[in-house]
N, C-alpha and C positions, 0 to 999 in steps of 0.2 A: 362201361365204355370210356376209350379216351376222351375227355371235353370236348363236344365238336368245335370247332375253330372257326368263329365268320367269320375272323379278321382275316384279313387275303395278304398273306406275308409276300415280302421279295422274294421272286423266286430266283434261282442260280443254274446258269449253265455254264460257267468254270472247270473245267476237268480238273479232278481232285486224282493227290498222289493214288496208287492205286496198294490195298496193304500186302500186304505180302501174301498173305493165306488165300487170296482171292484169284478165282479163274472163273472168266466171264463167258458163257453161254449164248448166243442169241439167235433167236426160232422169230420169223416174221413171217405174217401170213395176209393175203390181202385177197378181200370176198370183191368181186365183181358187183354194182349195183345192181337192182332191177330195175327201181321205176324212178333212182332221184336226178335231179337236173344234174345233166355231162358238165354244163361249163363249170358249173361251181364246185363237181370233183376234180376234174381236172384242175384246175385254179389251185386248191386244195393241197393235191400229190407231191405239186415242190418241195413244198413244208413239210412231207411228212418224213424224210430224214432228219430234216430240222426236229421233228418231234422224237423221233428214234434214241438223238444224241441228248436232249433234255431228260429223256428215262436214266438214261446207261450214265449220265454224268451226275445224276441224283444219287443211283445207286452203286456207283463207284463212294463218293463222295461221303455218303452217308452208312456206308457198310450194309448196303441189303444185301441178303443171301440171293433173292431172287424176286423178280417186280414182271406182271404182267400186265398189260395197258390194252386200252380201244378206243377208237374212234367210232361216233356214232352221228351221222348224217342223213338230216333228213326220216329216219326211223331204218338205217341200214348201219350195218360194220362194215366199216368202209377201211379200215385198217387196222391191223391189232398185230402184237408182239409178245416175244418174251426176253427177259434178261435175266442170266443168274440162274440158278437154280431154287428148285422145291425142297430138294431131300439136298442137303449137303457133302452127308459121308456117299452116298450111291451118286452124287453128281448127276443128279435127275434134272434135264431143263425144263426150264420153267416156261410154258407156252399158254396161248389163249384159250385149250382148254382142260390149264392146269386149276384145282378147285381149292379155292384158298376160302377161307372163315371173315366173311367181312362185315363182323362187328355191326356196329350201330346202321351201318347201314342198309339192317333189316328193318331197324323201325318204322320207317316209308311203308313196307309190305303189311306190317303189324296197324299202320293207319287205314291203310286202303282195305285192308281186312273189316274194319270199324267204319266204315264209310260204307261198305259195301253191304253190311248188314243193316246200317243205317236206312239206305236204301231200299232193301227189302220189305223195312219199316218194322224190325225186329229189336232195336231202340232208337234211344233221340241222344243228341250231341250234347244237351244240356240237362241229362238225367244225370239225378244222382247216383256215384259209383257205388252208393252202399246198396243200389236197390239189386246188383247183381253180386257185388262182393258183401253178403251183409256184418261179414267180420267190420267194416268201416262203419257200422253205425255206434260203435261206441268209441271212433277217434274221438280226442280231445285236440279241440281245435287249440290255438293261441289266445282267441278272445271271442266272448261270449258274441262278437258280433260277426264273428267269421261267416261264411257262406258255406252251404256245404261243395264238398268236389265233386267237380262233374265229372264226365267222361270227356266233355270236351278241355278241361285242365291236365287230365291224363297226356293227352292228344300235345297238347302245347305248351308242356312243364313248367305250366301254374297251378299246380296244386299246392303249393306250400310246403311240398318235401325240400331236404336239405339237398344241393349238389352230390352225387355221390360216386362220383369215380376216385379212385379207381376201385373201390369197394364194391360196387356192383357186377365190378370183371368176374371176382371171384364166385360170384352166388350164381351164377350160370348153370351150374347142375343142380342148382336146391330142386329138390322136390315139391310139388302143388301144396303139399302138406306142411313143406316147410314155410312155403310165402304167405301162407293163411296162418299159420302160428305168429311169424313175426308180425303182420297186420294187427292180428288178436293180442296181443301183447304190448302192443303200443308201440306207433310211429312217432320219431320227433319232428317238431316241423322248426322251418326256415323262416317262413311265411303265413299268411296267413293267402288262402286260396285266391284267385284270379286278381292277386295284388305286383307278382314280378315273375320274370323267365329264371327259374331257376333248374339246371338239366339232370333228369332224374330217372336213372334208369329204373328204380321200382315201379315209377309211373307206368311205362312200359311194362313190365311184368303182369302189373296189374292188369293193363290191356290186352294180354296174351290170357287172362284167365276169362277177364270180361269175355273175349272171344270164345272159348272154349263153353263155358255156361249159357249164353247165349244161342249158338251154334248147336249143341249138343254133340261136340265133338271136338279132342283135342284141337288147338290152335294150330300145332302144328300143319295137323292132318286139313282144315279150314284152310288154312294158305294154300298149301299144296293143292287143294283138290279147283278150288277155284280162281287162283290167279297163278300159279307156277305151269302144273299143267296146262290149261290152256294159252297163255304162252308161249307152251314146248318150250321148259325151262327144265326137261326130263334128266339133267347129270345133281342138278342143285341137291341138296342135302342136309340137313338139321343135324344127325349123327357122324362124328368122323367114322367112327366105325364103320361104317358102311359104304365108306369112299373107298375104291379102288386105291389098291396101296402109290401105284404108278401114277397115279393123279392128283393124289393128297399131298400139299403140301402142309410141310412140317413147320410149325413157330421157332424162330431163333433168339437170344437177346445177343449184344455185340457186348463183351465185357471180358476184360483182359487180351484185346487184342485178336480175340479168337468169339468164333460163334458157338454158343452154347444152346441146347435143345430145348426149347420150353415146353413143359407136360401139356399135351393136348385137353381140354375142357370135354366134359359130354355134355350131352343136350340136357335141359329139364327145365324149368319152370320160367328162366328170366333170358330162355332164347328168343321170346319174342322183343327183347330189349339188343340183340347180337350174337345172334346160333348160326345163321345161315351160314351155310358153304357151295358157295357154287364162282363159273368160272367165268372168264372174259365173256366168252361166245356166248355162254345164258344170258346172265343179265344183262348185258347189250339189249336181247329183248323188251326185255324190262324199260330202260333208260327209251328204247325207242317208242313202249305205251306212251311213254311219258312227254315226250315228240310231237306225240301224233294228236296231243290235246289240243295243240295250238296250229293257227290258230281258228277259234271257235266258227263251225260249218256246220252244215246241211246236211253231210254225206252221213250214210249208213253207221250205225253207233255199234260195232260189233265186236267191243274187247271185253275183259272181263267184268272192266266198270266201268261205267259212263267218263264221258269224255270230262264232260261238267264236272264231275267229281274230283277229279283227276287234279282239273285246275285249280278248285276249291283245298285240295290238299295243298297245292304251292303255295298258298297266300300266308302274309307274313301275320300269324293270327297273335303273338307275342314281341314285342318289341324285347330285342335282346342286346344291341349296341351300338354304339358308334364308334366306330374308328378313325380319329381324325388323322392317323401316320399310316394309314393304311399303303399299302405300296403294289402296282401292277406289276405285270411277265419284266416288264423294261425299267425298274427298279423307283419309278418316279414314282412319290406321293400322292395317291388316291382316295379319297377319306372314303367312307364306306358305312352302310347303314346297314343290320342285317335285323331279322325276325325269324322268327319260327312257326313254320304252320303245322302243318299235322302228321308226324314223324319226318319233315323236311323241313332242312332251312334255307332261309330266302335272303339275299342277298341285292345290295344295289349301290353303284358304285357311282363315281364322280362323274362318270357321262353320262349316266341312266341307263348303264349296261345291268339288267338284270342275270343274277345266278341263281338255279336252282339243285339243292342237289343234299347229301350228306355225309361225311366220313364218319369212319369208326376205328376202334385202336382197342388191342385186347392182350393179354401179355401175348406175347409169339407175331402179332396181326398191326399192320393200318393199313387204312385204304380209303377211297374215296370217290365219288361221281359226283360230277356237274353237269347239268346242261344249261347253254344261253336258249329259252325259250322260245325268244323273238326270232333269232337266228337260224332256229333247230339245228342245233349241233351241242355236242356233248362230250365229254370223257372220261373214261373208268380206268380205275389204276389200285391195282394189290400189292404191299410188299407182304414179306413175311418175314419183321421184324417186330420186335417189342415198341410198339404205339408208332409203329413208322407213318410218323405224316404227310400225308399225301397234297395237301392243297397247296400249298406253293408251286411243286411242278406242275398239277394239273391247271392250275392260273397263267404261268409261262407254257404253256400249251395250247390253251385256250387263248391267249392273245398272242399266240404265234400264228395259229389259224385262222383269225380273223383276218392280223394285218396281211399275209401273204396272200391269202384268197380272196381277200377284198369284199368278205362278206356283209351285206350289209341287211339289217332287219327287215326280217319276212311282211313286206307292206300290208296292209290291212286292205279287201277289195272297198269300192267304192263308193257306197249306199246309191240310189236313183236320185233321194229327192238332194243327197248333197252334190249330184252330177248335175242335176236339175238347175238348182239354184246358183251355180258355179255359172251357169252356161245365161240365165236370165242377168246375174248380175252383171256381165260382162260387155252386154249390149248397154247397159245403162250408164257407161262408165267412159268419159270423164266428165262430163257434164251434167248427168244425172238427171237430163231430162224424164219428167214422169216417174219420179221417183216414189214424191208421196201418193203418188196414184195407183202405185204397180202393182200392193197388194204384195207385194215381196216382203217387206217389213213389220217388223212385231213391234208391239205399241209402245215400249219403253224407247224405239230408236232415234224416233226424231226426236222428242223431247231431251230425250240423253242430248245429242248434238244436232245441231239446225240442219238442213240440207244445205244452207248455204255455206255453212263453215267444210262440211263434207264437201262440198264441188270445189271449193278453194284448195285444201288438203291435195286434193285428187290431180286437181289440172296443177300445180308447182310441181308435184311428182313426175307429170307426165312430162313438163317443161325439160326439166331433169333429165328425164331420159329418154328425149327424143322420139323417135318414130319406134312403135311398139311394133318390133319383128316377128315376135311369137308367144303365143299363153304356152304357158308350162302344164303339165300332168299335174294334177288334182291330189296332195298326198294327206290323205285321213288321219287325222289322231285316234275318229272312231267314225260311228256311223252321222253324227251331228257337227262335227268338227273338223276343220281340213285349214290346208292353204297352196297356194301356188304363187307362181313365179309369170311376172309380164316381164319379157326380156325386150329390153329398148335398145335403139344405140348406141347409149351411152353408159345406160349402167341401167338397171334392173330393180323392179317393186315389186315384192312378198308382201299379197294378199292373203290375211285369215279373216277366218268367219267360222261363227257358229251360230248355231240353230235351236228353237226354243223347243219343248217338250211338246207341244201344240201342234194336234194333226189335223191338217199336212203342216211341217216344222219351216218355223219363219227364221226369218235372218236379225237376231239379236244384235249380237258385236259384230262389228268390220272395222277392222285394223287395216292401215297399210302402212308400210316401212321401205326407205331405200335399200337396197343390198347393191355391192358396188363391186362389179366385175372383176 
């Protein structure tokens, strides 16, 4: 696969000359919600021309043959498109469920595959790979003090293999036989195990066998049978062969001015590392499991894996970078931290916008999906061009969506005892009469600071800001953590506090600060 890419480049929506050979197609199709909130689709719909001409200006620009895209809200396709075509000579348009080959990012499904046996309790994340592959008990590590590889280094490309794209593209058809020969034959390593993120599609390979041995049944057939189908991700596909010809989209490279047909890949042994083919409308499915993790609740747990697991595969279980030039949709400098969790990578940027999601790039193929977690919203995008990279439009997409919809992070509900404690503290305030009696506070607090320094703090603030018209909404960081807003006359004090582990949970820290209208 192509290098996945944390860094979040500028993106561009410049209409680029258009070349000569090119005649542009466009199929847009748009699903009706069922259950997600009207304001925030509507809000939404504006932008979504806005999002139409950021495809088509990409793929003018960049010479795609054909680029299929979705919007995904809330756990619905709330819009999708096509540009360009699939097949070039037949000028086949390219549509949402046209089925393109998306590369790396099947290793998401290859993890959740590994999680979902995990769960089963048919292995552990920190076994070692050789107890399933035992070709790996006679790797030769780097140094006698190496550790050996887990499965979970598989999962998060710290096993100590060397980077291997774009040499990994090509071993897509190797055979079982052939991946256990090179195993047996000696890997070289980079590293030494759960020492750096280095990205490795044998790692993955090797996970597609682990599954397979494990399961007692091809990896493939494992995906399929327990997270595609149930799904209803029924057009998806591991062999081209077997895609309707009308559906299939064909690999292009751009070279000499003109698009040339890259030889399509078959399936075998290092598809669970980039074999999938399936189209907008499927894995939308998919991208909306992945929605519906967040945030963590009560309700009925009825997908293919726990919800829990699900979020456990986002987490950034490998530091992979920093980006200090990193750049957002609007071209301004956003530095950027990204990690890798368990066939996804995790991303977080300058405001504490988190990304989740992963591209992939194959000769003929790039593509890509993100979702903003907090937000639930997401988006998927296929060209079908040699390593056509996707994340820069899908970033100027994703912050086209925000800012015109005005979306803002899915607030966390409100825990009791920090509703509780919000409403006690508020009677005791600005004077703090009976404070150290209230039983409100945990034992570090007055010692920390006197009650008399606190009532001091408290009543200048108030002085400040005059007659307090109204308490603001109680806004959570989690279940022990929160703050709010006393709006005065004059200008306004942002109250936090947090609560000790201690049941029932006491009032540790109280902050307060002016904030000025």
């Amino acid at each position: 696969m192509k290098k996945l890419l944390l860094c979040l480049l500028t993106a561009t929506s410049a209409l680029a000359q258009t070349s000569p050979n090119r005649s542009v197609s466009h199929v847009s199709t748009y699903q009706p919600p069922t259950f997600i909130d009207g304001d925030r689709l509507k809000k939404l719909e504006a932008a979504f021309p806005i999002v139409e001409k950021l495809f088509k200006d990409a793929a003018e620009k960049r010479h795609f043959p054909g680029v299929a895209f979705g919007i995904v809200l809330d756990g619905k396709l709330v819009y999708a498109g096509g540009i360009g075509y699939t097949d070039v000579a037949k000028k086949t348009p390219a549509t949402p469920k046209s089925l393109f080959r998306i590369a790396s990012m099947t290793k998401s499904l290859t993890g959740m595959a590994i999680l979902k046996l995990r769960d089963e309790g048919k292995l552990r994340l920190d076994d070692p790979a050789e107890l399933y592959i035992p070709e790996l008990k006679s790797h030769k590590y780097l140094t006698a003090d190496a550790p050996k590889i887990t499965v979970r280094n598989l999962l998060t490309h710290s096993a100590g293999f060397p980077e291997d794209n774009p040499w990994g593209d090509r071993q897509l058809a190797d055979s079982d036989a052939d991946l256990l020969k090179l195993i047996k034959d000696g890997i070289s390593n980079a590293n030494v195990p759960s020492f750096a993120y280095e990205y490795s599609n044998l790692g993955f390979a090797m996970l597609g066998h682990i599954i397979t041995v494990v399961s007692g049944k091809p990896y493939q057939q494992y995906i399929t049978d327990t997270i595609l189908k149930p799904l209803g991700m029924n057009d998806t596909q591991w062999e081209y062969t077997r895609v309707p010809a009308d559906k299939l989209a064909l690999g292009y490279r751009w070279q000499g001015d003109t698009w040339l047909e890259e030889p399509l890949l078959h399936d075998g042994s290092y598809g669970a590392m980039g074999g999938l083919i399936t189209s907008i409308d499927d894995f939308s499915k998919y991208v909306a499991l992945h929605e519906a993790a967040w945030p963590p609740k009560n309700d009925a747990d009825t997908g293919p894996i726990k919800r829990s697991s699900i979020r456990e595969m986002q987490q950034p279980w490998t530091f992979s970078g920093l980006f200090t030039q990193a750049r957002n949709g609007a071209g301004q400098v956003c530095p950027t931290a990204s990690g890798y969790g368990y066939g996804l990578g995790w991303s977080k940027n300058c405001t504490g916008q988190v990304g989740v999601g992963h591209s992939g790039g194959l000769p003929g193929f790039g593509s890509q999906w993100r979702i903003l977690p907090d937000y639930g919203i997401g988006v998927i995008s296929y060209a079908n061009l040699t390593y056509a990279g996707m994340g820069s439009v899908n970033t100027a997409v994703l912050d086209t969506l925000v800012a015109i919809g005005k979306l803002q992070p899915r607030q966390l509900p409100v825990s009791p005892i920090l509703a509780q404690r919000k409403a006690e503290l508020i009677k005791l305030l600005p004077d703090w009469t009976g404070a150290e009696q209230s039983g409100l506070f945990a034992e570090n607090f007055f010692p920390d600071k006197s009650v008399a320094i606190r009532r001091k703090t408290v009543q200048d603030l108030y002085t400040k800001a005059g007659k307090i018209q109204r308490v603001g909404e109680l806004i959570p960081e989690n279940q022990l953590r929160g703050h709010f807003l006393l709006e005065g006359e004059k200008t306004n004090i942002d109250v936090f506090f947090t609560l000790t582990p201690e049941n029932p949970a006491l009032i540790q820290q109280l902050d307060f600060r002016e904030v000025v209208k």
